[in-house]
SEFIZA-3560 file (N, C-alpha, C; in Angstrom, 3 decimals):
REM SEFIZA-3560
<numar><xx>-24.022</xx><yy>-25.369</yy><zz>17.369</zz><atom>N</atom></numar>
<numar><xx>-23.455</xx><yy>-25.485</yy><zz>16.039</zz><atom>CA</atom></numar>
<numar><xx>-21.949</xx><yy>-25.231</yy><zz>16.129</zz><atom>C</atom></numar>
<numar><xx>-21.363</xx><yy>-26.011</yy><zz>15.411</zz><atom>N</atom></numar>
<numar><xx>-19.591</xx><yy>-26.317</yy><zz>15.506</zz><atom>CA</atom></numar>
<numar><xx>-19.355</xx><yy>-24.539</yy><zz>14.755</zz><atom>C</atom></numar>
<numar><xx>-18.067</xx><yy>-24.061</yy><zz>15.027</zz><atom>N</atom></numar>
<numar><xx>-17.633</xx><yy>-22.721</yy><zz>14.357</zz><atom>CA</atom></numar>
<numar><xx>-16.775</xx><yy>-23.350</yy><zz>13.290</zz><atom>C</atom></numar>
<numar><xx>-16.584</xx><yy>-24.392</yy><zz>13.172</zz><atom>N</atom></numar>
<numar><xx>-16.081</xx><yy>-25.224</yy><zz>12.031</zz><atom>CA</atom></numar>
<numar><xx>-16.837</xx><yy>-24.851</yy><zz>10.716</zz><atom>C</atom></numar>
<numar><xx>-18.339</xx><yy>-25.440</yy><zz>11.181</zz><atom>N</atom></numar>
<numar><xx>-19.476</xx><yy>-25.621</yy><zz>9.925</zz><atom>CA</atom></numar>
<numar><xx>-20.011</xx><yy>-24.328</yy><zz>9.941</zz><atom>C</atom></numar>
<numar><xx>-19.812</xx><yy>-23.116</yy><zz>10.865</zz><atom>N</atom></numar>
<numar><xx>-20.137</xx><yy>-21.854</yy><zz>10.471</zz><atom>CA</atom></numar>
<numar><xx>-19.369</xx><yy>-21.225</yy><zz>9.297</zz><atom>C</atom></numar>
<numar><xx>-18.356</xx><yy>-21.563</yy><zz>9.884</zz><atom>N</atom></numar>
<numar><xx>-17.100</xx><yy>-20.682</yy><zz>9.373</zz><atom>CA</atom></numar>
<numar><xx>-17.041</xx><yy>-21.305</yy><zz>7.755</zz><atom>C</atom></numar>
<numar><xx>-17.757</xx><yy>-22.631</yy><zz>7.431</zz><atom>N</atom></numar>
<numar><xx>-17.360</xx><yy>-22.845</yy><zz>6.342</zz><atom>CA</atom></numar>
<numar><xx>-15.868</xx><yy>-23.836</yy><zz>6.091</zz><atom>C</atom></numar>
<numar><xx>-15.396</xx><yy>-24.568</yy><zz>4.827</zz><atom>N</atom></numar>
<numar><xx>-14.255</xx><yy>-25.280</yy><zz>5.399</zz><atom>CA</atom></numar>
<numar><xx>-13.756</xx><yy>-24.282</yy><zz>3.868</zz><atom>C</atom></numar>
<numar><xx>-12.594</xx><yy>-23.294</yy><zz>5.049</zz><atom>N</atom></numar>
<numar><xx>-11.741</xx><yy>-22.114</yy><zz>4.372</zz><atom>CA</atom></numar>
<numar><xx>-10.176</xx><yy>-23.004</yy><zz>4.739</zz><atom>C</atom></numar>
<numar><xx>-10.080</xx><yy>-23.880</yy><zz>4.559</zz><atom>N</atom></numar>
<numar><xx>-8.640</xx><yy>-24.939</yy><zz>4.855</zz><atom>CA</atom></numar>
<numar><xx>-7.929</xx><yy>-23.751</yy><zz>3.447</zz><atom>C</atom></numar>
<numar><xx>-8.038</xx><yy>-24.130</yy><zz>2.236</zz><atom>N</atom></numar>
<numar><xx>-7.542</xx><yy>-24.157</yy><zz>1.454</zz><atom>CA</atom></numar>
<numar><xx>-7.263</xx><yy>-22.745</yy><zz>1.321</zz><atom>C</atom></numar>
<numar><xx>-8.443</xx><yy>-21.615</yy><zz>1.819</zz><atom>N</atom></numar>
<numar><xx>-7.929</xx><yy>-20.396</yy><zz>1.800</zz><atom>CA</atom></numar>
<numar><xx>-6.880</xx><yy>-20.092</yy><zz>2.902</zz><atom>C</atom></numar>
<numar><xx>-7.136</xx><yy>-20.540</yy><zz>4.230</zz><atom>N</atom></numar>
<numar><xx>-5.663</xx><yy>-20.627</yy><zz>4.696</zz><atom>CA</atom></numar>
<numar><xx>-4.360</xx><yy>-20.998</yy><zz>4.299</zz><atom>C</atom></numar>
<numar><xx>-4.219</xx><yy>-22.241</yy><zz>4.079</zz><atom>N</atom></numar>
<numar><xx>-3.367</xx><yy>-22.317</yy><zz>3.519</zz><atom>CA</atom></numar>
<numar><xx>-2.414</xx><yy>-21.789</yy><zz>2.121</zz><atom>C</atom></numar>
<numar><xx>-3.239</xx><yy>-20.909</yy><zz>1.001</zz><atom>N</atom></numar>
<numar><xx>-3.109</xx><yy>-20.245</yy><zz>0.159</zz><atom>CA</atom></numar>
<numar><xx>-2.197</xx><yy>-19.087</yy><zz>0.612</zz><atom>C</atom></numar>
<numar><xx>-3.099</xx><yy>-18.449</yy><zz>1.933</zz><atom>N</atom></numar>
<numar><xx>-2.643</xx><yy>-16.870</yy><zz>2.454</zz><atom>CA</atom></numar>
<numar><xx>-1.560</xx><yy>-17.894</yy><zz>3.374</zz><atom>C</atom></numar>
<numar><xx>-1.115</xx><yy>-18.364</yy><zz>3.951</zz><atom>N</atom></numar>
<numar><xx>0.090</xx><yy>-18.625</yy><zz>4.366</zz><atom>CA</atom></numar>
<numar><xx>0.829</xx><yy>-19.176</yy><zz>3.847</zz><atom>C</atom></numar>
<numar><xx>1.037</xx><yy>-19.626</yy><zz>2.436</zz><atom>N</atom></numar>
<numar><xx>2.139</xx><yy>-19.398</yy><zz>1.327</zz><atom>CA</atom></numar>
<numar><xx>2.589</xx><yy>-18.319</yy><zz>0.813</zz><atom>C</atom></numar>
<numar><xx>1.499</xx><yy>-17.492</yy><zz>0.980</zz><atom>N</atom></numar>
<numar><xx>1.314</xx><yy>-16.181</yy><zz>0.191</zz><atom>CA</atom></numar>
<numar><xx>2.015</xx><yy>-15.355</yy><zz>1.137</zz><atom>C</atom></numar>
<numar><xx>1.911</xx><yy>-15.200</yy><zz>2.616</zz><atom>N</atom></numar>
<numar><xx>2.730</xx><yy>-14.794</yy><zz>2.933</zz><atom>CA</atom></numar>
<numar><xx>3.904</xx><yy>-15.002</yy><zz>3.548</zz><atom>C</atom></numar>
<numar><xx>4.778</xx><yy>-15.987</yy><zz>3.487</zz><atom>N</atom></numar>
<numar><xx>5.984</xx><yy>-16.646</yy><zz>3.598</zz><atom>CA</atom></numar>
<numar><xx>6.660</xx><yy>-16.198</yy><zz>2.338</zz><atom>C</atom></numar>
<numar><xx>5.965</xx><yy>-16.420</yy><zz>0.991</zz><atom>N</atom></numar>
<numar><xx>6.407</xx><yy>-15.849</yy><zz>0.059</zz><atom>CA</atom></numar>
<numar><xx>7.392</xx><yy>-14.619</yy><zz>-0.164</zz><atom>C</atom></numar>
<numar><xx>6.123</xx><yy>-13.741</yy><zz>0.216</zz><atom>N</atom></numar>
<numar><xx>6.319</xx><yy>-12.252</yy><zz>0.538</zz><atom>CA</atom></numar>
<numar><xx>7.360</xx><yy>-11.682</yy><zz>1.096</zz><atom>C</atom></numar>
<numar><xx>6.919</xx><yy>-12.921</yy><zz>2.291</zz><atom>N</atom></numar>
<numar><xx>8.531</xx><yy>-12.158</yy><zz>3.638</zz><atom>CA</atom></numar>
<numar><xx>9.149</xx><yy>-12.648</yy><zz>3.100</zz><atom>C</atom></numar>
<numar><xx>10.015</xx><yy>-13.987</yy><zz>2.732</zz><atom>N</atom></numar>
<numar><xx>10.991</xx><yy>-14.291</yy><zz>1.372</zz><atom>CA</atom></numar>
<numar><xx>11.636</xx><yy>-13.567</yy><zz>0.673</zz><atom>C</atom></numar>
<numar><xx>10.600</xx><yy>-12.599</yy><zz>-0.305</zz><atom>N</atom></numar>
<numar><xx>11.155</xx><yy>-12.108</yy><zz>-1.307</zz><atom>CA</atom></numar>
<numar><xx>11.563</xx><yy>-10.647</yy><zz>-0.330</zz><atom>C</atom></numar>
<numar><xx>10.952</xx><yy>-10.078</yy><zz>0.454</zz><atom>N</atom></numar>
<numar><xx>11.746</xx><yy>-9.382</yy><zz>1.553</zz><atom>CA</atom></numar>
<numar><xx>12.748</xx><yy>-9.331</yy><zz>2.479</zz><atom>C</atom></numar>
<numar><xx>13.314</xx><yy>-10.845</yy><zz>2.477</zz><atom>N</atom></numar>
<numar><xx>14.455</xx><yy>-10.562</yy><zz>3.375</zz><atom>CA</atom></numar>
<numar><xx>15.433</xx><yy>-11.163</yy><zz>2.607</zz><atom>C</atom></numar>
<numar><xx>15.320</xx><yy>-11.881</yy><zz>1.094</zz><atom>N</atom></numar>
<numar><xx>16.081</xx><yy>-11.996</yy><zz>-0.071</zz><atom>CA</atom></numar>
<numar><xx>16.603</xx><yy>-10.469</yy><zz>0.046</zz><atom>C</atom></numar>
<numar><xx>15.733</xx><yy>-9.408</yy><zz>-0.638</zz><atom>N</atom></numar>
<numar><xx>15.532</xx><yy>-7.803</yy><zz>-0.924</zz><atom>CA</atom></numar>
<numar><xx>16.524</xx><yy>-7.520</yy><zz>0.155</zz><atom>C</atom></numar>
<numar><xx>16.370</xx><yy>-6.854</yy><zz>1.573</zz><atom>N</atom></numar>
<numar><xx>17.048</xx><yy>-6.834</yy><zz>2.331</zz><atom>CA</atom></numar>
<numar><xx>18.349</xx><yy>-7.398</yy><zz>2.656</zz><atom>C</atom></numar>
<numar><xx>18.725</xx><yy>-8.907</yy><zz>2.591</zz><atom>N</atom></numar>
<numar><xx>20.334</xx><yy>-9.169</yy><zz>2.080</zz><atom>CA</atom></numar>
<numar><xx>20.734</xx><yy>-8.371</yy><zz>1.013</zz><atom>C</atom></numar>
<numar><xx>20.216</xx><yy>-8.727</yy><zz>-0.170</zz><atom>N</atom></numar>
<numar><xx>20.557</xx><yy>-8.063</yy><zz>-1.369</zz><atom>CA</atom></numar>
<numar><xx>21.383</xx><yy>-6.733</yy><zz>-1.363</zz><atom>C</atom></numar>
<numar><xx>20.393</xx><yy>-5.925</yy><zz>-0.787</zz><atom>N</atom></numar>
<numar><xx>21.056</xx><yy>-4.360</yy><zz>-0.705</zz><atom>CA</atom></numar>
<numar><xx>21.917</xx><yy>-3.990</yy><zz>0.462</zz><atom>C</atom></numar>
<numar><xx>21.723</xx><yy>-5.209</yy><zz>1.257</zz><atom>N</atom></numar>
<numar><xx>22.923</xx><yy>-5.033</yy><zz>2.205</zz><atom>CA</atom></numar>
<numar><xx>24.056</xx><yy>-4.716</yy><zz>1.766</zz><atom>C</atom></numar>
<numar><xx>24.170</xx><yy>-6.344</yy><zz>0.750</zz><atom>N</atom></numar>
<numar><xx>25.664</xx><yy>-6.341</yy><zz>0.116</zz><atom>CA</atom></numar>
<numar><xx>25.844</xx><yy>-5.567</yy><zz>-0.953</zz><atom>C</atom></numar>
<numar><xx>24.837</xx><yy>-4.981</yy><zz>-1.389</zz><atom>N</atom></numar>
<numar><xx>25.588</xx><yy>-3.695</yy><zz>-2.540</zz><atom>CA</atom></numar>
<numar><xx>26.019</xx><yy>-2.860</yy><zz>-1.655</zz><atom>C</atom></numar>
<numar><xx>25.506</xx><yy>-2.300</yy><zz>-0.401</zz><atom>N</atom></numar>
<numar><xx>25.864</xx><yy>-1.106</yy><zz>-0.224</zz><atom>CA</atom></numar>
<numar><xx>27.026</xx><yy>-1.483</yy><zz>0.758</zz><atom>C</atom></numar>
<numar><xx>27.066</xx><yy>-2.532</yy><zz>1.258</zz><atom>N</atom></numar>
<numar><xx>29.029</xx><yy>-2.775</yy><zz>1.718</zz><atom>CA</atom></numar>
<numar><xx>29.847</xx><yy>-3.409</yy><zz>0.301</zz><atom>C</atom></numar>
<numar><xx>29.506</xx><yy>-3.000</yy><zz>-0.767</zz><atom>N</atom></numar>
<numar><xx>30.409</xx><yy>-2.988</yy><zz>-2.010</zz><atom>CA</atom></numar>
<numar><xx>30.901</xx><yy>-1.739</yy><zz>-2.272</zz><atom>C</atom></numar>
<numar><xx>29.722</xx><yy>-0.751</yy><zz>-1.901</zz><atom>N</atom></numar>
<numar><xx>30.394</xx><yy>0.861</yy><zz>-2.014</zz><atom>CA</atom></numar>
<numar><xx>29.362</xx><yy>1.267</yy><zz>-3.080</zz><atom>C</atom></numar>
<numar><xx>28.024</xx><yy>0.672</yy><zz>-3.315</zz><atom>N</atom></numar>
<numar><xx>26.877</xx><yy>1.064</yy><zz>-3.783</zz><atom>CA</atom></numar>
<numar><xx>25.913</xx><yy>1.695</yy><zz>-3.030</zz><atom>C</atom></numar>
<numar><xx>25.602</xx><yy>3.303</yy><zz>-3.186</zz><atom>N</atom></numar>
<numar><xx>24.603</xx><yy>3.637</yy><zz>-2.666</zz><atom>CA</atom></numar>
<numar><xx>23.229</xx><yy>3.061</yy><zz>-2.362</zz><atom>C</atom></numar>
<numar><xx>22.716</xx><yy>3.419</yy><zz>-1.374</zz><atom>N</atom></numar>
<numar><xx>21.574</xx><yy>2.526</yy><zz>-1.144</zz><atom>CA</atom></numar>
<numar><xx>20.559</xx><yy>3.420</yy><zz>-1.979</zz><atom>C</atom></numar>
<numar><xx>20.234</xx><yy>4.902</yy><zz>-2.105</zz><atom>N</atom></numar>
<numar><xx>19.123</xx><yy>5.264</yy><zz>-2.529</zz><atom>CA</atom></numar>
<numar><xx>19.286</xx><yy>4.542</yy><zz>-4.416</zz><atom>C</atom></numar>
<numar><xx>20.296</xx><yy>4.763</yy><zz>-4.748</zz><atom>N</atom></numar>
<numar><xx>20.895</xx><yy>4.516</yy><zz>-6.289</zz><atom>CA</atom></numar>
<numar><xx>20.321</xx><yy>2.788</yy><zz>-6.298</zz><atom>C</atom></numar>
<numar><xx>20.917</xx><yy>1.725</yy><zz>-5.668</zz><atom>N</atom></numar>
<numar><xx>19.976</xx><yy>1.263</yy><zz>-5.839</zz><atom>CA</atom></numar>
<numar><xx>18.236</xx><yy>0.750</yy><zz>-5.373</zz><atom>C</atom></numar>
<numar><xx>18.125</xx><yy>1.553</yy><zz>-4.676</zz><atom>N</atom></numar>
<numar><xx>16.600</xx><yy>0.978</yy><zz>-4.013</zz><atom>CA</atom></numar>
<numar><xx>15.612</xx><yy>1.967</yy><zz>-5.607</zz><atom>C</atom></numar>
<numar><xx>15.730</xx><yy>2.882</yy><zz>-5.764</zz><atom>N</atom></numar>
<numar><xx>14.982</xx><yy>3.652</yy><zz>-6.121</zz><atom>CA</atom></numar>
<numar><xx>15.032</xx><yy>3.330</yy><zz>-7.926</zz><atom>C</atom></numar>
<numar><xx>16.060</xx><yy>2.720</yy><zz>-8.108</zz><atom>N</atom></numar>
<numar><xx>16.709</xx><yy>3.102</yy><zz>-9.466</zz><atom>CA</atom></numar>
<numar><xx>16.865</xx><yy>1.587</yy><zz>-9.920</zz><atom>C</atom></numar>
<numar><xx>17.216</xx><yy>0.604</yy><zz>-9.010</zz><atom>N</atom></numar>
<numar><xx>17.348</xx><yy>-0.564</yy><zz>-9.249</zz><atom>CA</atom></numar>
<numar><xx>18.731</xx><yy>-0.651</yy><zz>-9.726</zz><atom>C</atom></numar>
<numar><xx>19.497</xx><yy>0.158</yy><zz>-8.968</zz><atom>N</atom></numar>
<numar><xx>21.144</xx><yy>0.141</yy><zz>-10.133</zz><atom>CA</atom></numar>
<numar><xx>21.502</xx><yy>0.641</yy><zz>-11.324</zz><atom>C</atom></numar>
<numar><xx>20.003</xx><yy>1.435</yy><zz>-11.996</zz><atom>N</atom></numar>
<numar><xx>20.101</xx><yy>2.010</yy><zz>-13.674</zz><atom>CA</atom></numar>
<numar><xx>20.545</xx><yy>0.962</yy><zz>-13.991</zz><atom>C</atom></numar>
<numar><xx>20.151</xx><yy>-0.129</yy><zz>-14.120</zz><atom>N</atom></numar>
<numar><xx>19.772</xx><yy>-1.611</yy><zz>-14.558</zz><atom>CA</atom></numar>
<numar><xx>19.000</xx><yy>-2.098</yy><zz>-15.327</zz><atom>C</atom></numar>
<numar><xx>18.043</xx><yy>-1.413</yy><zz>-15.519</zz><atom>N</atom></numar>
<numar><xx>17.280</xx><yy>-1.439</yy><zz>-16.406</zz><atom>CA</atom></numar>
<numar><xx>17.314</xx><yy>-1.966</yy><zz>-17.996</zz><atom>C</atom></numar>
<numar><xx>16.791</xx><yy>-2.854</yy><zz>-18.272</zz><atom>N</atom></numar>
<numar><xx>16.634</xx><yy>-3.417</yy><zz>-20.027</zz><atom>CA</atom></numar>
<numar><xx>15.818</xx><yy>-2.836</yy><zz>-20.546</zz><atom>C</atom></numar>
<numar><xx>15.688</xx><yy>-3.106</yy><zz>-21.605</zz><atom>N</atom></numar>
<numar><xx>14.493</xx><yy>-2.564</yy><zz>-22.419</zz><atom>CA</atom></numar>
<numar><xx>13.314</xx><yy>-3.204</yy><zz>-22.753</zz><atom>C</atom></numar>
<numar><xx>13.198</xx><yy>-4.334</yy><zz>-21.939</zz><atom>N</atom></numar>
<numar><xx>11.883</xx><yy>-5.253</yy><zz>-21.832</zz><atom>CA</atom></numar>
<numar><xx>11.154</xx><yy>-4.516</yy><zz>-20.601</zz><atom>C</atom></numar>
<numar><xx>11.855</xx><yy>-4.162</yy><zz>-19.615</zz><atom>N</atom></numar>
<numar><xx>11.464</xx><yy>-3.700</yy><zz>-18.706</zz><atom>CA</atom></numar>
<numar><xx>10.897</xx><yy>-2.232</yy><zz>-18.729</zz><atom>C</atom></numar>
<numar><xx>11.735</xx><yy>-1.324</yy><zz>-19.495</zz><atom>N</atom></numar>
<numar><xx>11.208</xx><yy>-0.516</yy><zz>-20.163</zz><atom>CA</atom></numar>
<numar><xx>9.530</xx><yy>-0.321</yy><zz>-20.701</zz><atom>C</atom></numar>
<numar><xx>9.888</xx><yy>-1.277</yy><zz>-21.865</zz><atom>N</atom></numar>
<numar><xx>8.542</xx><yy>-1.616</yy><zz>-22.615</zz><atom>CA</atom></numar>
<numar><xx>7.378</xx><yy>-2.151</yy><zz>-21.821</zz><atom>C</atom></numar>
<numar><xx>7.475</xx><yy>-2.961</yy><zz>-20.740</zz><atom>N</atom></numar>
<numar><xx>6.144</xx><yy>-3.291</yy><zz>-20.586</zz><atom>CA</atom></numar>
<numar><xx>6.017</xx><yy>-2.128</yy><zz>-19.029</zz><atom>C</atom></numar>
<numar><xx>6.661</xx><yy>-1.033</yy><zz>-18.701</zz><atom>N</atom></numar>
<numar><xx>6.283</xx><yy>-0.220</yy><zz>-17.572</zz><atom>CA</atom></numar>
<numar><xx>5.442</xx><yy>0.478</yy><zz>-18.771</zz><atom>C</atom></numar>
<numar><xx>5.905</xx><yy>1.081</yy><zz>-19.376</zz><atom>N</atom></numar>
<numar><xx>5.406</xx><yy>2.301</yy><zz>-20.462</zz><atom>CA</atom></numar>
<numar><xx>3.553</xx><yy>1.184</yy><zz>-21.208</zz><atom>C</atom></numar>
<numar><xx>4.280</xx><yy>0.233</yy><zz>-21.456</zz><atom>N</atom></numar>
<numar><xx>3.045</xx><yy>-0.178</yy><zz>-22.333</zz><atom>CA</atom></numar>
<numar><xx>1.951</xx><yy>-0.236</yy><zz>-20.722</zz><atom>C</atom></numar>
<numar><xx>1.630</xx><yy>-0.489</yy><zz>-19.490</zz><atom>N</atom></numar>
<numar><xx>0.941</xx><yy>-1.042</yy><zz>-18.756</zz><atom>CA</atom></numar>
<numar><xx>0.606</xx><yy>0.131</yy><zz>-18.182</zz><atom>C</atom></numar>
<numar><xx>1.422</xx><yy>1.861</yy><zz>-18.390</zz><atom>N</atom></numar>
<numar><xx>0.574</xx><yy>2.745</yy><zz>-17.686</zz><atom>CA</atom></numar>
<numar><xx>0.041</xx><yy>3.647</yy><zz>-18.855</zz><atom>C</atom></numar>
<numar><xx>0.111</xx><yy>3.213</yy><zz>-20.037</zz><atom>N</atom></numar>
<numar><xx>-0.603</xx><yy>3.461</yy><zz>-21.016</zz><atom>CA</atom></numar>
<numar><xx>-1.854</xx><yy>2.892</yy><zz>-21.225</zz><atom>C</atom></numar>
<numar><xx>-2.036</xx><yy>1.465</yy><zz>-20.753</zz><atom>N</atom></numar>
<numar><xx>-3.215</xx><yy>0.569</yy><zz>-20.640</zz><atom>CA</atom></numar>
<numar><xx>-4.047</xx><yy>0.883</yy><zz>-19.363</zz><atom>C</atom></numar>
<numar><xx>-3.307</xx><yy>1.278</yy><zz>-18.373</zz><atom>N</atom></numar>
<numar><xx>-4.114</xx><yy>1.835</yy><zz>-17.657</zz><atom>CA</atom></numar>
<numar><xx>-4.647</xx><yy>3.055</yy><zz>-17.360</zz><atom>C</atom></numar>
<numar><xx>-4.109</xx><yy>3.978</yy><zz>-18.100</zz><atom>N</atom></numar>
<numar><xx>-4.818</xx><yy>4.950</yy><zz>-18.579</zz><atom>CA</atom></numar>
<numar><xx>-5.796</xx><yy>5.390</yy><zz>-19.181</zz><atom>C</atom></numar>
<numar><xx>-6.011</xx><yy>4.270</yy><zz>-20.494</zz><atom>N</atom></numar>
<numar><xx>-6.477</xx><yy>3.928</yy><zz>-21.090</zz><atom>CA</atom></numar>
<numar><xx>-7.832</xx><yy>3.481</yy><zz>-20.617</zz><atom>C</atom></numar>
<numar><xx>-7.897</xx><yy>2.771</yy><zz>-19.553</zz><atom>N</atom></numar>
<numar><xx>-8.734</xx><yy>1.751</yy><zz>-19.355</zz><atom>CA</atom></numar>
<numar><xx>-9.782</xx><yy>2.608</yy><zz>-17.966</zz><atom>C</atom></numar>
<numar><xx>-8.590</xx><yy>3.318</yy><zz>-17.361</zz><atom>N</atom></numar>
<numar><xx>-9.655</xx><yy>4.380</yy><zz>-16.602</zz><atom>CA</atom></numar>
<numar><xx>-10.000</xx><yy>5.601</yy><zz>-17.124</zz><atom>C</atom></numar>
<numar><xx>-9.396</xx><yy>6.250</yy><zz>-17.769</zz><atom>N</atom></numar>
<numar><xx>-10.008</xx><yy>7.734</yy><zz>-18.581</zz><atom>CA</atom></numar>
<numar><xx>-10.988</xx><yy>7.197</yy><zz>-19.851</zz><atom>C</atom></numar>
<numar><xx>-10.202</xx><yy>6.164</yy><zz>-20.890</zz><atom>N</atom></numar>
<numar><xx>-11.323</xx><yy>6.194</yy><zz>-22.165</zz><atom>CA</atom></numar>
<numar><xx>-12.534</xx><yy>5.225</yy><zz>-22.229</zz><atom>C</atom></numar>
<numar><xx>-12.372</xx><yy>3.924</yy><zz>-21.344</zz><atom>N</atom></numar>
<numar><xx>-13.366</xx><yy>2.657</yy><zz>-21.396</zz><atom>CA</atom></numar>
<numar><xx>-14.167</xx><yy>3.479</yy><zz>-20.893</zz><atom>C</atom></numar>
<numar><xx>-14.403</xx><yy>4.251</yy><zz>-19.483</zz><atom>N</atom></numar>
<numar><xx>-15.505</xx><yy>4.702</yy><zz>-19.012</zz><atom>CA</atom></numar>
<numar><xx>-16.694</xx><yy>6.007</yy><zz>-19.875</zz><atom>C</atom></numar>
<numar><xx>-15.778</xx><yy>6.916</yy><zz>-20.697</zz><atom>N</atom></numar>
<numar><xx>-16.443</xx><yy>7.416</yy><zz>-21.365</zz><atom>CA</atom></numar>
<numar><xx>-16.950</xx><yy>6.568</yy><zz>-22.444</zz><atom>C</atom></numar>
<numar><xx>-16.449</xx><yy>5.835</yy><zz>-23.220</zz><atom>N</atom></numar>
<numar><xx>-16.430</xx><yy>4.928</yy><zz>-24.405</zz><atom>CA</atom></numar>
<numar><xx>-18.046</xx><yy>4.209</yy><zz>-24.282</zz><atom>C</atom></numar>
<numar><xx>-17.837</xx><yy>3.647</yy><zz>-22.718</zz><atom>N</atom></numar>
<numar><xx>-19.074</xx><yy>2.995</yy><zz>-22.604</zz><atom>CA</atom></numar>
<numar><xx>-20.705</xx><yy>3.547</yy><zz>-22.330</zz><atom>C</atom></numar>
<numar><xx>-20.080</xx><yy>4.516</yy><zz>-21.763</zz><atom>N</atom></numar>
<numar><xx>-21.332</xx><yy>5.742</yy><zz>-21.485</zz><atom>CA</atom></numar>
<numar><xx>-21.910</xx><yy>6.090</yy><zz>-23.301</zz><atom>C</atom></numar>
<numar><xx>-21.432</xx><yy>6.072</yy><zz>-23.796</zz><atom>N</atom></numar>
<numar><xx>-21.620</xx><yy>6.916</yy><zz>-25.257</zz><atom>CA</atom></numar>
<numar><xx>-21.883</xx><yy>5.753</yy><zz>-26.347</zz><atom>C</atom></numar>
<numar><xx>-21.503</xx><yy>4.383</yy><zz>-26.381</zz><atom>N</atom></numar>
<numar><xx>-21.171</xx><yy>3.295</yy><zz>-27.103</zz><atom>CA</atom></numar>
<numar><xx>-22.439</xx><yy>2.161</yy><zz>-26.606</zz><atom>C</atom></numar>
<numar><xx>-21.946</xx><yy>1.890</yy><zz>-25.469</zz><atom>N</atom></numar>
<numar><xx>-22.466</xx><yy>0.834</yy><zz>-24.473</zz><atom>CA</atom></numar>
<numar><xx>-21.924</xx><yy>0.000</yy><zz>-25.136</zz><atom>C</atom></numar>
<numar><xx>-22.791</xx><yy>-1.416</yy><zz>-25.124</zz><atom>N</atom></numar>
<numar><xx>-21.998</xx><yy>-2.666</yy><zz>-25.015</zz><atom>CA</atom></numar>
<numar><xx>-20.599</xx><yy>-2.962</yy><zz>-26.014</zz><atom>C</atom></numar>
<numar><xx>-20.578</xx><yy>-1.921</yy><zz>-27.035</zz><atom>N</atom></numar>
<numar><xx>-19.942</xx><yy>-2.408</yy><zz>-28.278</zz><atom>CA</atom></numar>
<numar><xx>-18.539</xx><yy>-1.319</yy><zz>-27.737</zz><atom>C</atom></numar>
<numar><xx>-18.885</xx><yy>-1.409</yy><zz>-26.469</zz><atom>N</atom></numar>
<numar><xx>-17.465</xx><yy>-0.729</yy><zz>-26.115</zz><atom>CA</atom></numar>
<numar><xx>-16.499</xx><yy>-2.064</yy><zz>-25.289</zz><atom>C</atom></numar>
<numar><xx>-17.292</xx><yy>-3.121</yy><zz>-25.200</zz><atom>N</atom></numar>
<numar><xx>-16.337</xx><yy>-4.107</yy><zz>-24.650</zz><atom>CA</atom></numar>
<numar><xx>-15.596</xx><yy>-5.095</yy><zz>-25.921</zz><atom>C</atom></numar>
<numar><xx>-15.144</xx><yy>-3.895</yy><zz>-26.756</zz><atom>N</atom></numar>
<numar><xx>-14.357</xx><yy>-4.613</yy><zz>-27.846</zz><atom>CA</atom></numar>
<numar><xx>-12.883</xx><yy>-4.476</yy><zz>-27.491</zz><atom>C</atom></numar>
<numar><xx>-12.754</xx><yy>-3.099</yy><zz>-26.517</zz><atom>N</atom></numar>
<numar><xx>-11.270</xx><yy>-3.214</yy><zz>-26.025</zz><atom>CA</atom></numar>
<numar><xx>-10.797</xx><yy>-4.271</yy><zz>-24.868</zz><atom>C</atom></numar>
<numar><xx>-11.645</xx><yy>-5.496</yy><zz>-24.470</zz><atom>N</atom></numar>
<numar><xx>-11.548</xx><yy>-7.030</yy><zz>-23.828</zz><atom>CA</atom></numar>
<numar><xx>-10.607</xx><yy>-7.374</yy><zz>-24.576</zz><atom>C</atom></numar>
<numar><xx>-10.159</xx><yy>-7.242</yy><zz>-26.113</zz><atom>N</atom></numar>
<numar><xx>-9.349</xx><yy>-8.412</yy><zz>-26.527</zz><atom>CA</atom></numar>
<numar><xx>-7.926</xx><yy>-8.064</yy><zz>-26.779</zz><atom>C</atom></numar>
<numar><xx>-7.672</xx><yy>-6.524</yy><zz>-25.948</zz><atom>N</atom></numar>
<numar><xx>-6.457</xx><yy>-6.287</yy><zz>-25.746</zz><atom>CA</atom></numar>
<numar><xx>-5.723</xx><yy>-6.563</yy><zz>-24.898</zz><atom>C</atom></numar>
<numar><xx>-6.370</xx><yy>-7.013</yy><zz>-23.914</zz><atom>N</atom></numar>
<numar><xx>-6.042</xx><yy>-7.586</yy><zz>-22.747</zz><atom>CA</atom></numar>
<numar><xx>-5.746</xx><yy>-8.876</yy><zz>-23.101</zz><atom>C</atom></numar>
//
């Protein structure tokens, strides 16, 4: 038996994960120039790696705060909610 027809035809998942990671390294050695040249501008590197430059908007703001509120949410209260409720606890689905 061929390891072709074992293996299944995973073409497309290959090719997926090797976009996926070209991507990745991409947006990593973009990242890496990037802070090169701040920090031969006379920008600390921890100031910006850690901080992003105190750059920050207030969209960015809003959806950090709103998404570890949802996930808080979603691991401390759904699990009790559902224990005590059951099914009529998958009403918090349409917040998502």
């Amino acid at each position: 038996m061929s390891v072709a027809i074992m293996a299944g035809d995973r073409t497309g998942l290959y090719v997926l994960m090797g976009v996926y990671n070209v991507a990745i390294f991409s947006i990593a050695v973009y990242s890496y120039l990037s802070n090169t040249a701040q920090v031969a501008r006379g920008n600390r590197f921890v100031k910006t790696h850690f901080a992003a430059g105190k750059d920050f908007k207030a969209g960015v703001l809003f959806l950090t705060t709103f998404s570890t509120v949802f996930s808080g949410y979603t691991v401390v209260s759904v699990p009790d909610e559902a224990s005590g409720l059951g099914f009529t606890s998958v009403r918090w689905i349409g917040a998502v």
